[in-house]
Each structure stands twice: as C-alpha cells, then as structure tokens.
C-alpha positions in Angstrom: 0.0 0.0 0.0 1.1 3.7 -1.6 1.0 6.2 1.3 -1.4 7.9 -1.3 -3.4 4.5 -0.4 -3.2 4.7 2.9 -6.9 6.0 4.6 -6.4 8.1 8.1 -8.5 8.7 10.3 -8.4 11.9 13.0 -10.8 12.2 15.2 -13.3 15.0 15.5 -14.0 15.2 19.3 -14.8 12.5 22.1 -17.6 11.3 23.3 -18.3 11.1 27.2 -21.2 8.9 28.4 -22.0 6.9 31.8 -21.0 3.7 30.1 -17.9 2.8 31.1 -18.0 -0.9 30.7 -18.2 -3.1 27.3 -20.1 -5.2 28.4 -22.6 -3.6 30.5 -23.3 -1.0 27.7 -26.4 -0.9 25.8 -26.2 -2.6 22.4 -28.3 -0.2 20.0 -29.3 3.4 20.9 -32.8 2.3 21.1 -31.8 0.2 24.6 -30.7 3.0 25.7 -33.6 5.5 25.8 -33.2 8.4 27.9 -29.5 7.5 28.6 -27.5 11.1 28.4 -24.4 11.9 27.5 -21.8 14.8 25.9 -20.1 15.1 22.6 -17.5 17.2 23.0 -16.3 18.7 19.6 -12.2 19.8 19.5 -12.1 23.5 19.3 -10.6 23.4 15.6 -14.0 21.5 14.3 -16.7 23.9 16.3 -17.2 25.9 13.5 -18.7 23.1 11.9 -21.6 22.5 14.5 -23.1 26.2 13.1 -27.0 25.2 12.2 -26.8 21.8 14.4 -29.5 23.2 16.8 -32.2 22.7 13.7 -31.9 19.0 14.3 -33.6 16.8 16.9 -31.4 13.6 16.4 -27.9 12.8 15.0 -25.7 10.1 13.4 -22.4 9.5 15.5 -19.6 8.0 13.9 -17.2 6.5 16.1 -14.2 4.3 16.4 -15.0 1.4 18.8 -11.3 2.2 20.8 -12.1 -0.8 23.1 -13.4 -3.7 20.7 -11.0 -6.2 21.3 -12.1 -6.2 25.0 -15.1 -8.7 23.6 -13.2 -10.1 20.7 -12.3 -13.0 22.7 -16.0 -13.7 23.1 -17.4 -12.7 19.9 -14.9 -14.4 17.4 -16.6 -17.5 16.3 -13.6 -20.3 16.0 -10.3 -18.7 14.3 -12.0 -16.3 11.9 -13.0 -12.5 12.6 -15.0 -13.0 10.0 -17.8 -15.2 12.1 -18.7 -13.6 15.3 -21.8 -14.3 17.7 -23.4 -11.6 18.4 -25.3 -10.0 21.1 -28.7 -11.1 20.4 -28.1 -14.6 19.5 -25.9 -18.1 20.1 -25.1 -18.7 16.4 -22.0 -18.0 14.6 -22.6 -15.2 11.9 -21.0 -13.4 9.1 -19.8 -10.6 11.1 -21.5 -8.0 8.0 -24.5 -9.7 9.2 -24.3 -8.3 12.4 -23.2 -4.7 14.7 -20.5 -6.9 16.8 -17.9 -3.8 17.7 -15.7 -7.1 16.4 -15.2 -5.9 12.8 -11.9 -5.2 10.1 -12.6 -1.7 11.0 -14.3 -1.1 14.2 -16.7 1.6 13.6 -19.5 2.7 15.2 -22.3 4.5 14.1 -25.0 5.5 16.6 -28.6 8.1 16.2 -28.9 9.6 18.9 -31.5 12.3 20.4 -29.8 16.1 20.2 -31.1 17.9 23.6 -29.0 21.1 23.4 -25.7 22.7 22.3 -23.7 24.0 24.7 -20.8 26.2 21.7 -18.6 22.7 21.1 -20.4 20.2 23.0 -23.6 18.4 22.8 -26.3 17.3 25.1 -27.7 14.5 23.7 -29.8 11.1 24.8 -30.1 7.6 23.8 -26.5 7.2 24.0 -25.4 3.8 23.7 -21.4 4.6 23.3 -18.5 4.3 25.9 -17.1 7.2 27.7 -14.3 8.1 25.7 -15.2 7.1 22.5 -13.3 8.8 19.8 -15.9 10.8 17.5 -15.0 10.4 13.5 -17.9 12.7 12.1 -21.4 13.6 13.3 -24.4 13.5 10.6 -27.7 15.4 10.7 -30.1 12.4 10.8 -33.4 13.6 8.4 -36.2 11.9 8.1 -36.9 12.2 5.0 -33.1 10.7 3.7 -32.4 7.6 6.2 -36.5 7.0 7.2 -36.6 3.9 5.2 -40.2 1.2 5.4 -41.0 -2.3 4.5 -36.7 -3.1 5.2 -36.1 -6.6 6.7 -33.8 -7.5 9.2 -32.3 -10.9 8.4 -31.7 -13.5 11.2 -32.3 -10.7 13.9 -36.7 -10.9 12.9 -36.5 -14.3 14.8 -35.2 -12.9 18.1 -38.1 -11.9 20.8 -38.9 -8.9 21.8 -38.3 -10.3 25.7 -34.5 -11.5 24.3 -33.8 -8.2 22.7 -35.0 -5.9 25.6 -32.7 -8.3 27.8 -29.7 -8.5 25.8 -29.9 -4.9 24.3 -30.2 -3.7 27.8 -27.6 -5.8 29.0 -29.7 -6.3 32.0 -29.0 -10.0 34.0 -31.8 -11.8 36.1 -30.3 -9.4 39.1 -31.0 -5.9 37.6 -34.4 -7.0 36.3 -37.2 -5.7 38.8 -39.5 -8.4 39.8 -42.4 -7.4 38.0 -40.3 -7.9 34.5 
C-alpha cells in the first residue's frame, strides 16, 4: 500500500457517556432511551456545528477504541470474520451483524440532540463508551435515512423479551420483579 493509499483517520472530538463498561453497555441506541451523554467537539472543528440546533437527532460516527475487549468472546472459531453476536448463540457473518468485532471497528449510533452547549452536545439515547473517539457527526433527516417495508435478516426471529434483555444488557439481578 502507496501512502497515497493509505486512509487516516483523526478524530473529531470524544464522546463522554456513563457507560464505562463493554459489556454492561447498551447494544443499539434504542436500549438506551433516555440515557445522556456529551459530545465534546475539539475547538478546531466547532465551527462546523453552526445550524446543528435545527436538528432533533444525529448520526455518530465512532471508532470502537475498546473492541477487542469482547473479541475474545465474539470471534466464532479462528476467523473474525464469524462472530456471535449479542442477540443470538449462532455464529454469523460478522456483515450480518453490529459486533464492535469488525476489520474496521466503527461505530455508528442516532442519537436524540437535547442542546448545544458552543462545542459540545447534550444528547440522549447514548449507547457509546465514555471516551469514545468521535470520527464525524451527521444530521439524521427523516426524509433521507426514514426507510419502510426493510427486513432484518436472522435478527426478525429474536423476541422482543431476548432483545430488551440483551440490548439492555440487563441479568436476572437488575431485572425488577415485576419484568
């Protein structure tokens, strides 16, 4: 590979949360309703949050910094390629999945935008760990990413009662007894 080839990365900011352990972090921002957090923007990119405040929710790109903390429990057998993910038992092809166990570990979470504070964000629904390297931040709109009648593969078999559980991360222990 060229250096001409060569892709870098810098990141944009960082992104501070409550979540400070892999595996006790919600899986999908929509396990993590109501869960806040800050996106602090470095002072050479604030300039580019002008017109953010129009927005009510965001795409977060990230770099999953702490991945191979699971990857001993996500690789299926000797190839990255396979993992098991959260939500189920059987190996998968890991493009078939949102394992943080990936050839490039990125992250990409929408999240709810409360306020902006000049180069940092109040937002909810936060599903990342506290510093988390930010790559970019997308304006989500409805009317581009809304999409209808999609499918979701092998993850349309798991129950609603196995996804709230999982997703949540939530054992027997943190369950109230009325769940």
């Amino acid at each position: 590979m060229t250096d001409q080839e060569r892709l870098v990365l810098e990141p944009i900011g960082v992104i501070h949360s409550g979540h400070h352990v892999p595996g006790k972090t919600p899986i999908q921002p929509v396990c993590a309703q109501g869960s806040p957090g800050r996106v602090e923007v470095f002072e050479q990119y604030a300039e580019g949050l002008d017109d953010i405040e129009g927005y009510s929710h965001l795409h977060l790109i990230y770099w999953l910094h702490r991945a191979a903390e699971v990857a001993g429990s996500s690789v299926a057998g000797s190839s990255p390629l396979k993992v098991v993910p959260f939500l189920d038992d059987v190996p998968r092809g890991v493009f078939a999945t949102r394992t943080p166990v990936r050839p490039n570990p990125l992250g990409m979470s929408i999240v709810r935008l409360v306020e902006r504070r000049g180069r940092e964000l109040l937002v909810e629904d936060l599903d990342v760990l506290d510093g988390t390297p930010l790559l970019d931040i997308k304006p989500y709109v409805e009317g581009f990413d809304l999409r209808v009648g999609t499918r979701g593969g092998w993850t349309e078999r798991v129950s609603t009662e196995t996804f709230r559980a999982r997703g949540e991360r939530r054992t027997a222990e943190d369950r109230s007894p009325s769940e």
